[in-house]
C-alpha positions in Angstrom: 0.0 0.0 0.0 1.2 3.8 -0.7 -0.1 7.0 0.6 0.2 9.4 -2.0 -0.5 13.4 -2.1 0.9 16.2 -4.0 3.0 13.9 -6.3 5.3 12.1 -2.8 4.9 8.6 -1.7 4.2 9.5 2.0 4.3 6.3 2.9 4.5 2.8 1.6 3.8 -1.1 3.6 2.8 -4.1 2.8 2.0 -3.8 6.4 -0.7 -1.5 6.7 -3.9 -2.8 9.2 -7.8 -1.5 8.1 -9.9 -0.2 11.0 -13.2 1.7 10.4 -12.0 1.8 6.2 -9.2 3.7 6.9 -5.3 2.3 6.3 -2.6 2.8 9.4 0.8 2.9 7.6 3.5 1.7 10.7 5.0 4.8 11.4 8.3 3.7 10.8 7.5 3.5 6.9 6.1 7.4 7.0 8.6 10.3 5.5 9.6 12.5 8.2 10.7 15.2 5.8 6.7 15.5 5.1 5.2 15.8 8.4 4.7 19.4 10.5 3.3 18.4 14.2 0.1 20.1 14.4 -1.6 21.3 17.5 -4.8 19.0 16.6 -6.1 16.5 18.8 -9.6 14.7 18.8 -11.4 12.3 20.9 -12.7 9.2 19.3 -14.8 7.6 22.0 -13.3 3.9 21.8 -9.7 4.0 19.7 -8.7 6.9 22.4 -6.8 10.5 21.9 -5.8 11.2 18.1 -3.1 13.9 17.3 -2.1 14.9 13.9 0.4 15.9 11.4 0.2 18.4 8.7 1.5 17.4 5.6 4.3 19.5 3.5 5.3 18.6 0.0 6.8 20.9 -2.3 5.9 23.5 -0.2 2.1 22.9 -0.2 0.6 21.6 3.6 -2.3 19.6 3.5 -3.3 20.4 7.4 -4.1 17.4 9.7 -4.2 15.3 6.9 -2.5 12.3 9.1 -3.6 11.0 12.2 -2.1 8.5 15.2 -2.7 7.5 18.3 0.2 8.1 21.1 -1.7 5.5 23.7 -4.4 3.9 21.7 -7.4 2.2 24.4 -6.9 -1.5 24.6 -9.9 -2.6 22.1 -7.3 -0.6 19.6 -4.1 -1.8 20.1 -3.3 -3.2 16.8 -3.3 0.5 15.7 -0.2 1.4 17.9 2.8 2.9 16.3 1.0 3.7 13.1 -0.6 6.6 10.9 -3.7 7.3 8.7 -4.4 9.4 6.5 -6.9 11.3 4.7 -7.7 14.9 3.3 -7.0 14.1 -0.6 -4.3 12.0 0.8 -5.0 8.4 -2.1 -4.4 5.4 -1.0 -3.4 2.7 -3.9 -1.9 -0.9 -3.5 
């Protein structure tokens, strides 16, 4: 799987795990030179505290177009250590 947006491969796995339709990419496999922290942070009420990053390619941000989760709950484990994505960000195999 590859996360593409604004012409980058974000990120690419074979690894990637599908909850609620969306892809989480282990982080390790994400480009650091494309992520901004953002100040973000949403409450989903069973996978737990989400922060964000804003992506930055070629000098145009896509804000809080990636998600994670720093201490997913328990029921959402498996989603530990990785990112999603969305906001125009396309997801192909």
């Amino acid at each position: 799987m590859k996360a593409l947006w604004n012409g980058a491969v974000i990120a690419e796995s074979d690894d990637a795990v599908v909850v609620e339709g969306n892809h989480y990419f282990p982080r390790s496999t994400v480009k650091d030179d494309y992520l901004k922290e953002s100040q973000l942070h949403t409450v989903c009420p069973w996978k737990g505290e989400a922060s964000y990053y804003t992506l930055v390619v070629d000098g145009k941000e896509n804000p809080d177009a990636a998600w994670f989760y720093r201490e997913p709950s328990e029921a959402a484990e498996r989603i530990k250590d990785r990112v999603a994505f969305w906001r125009g960000v396309e997801i192909t195999e």
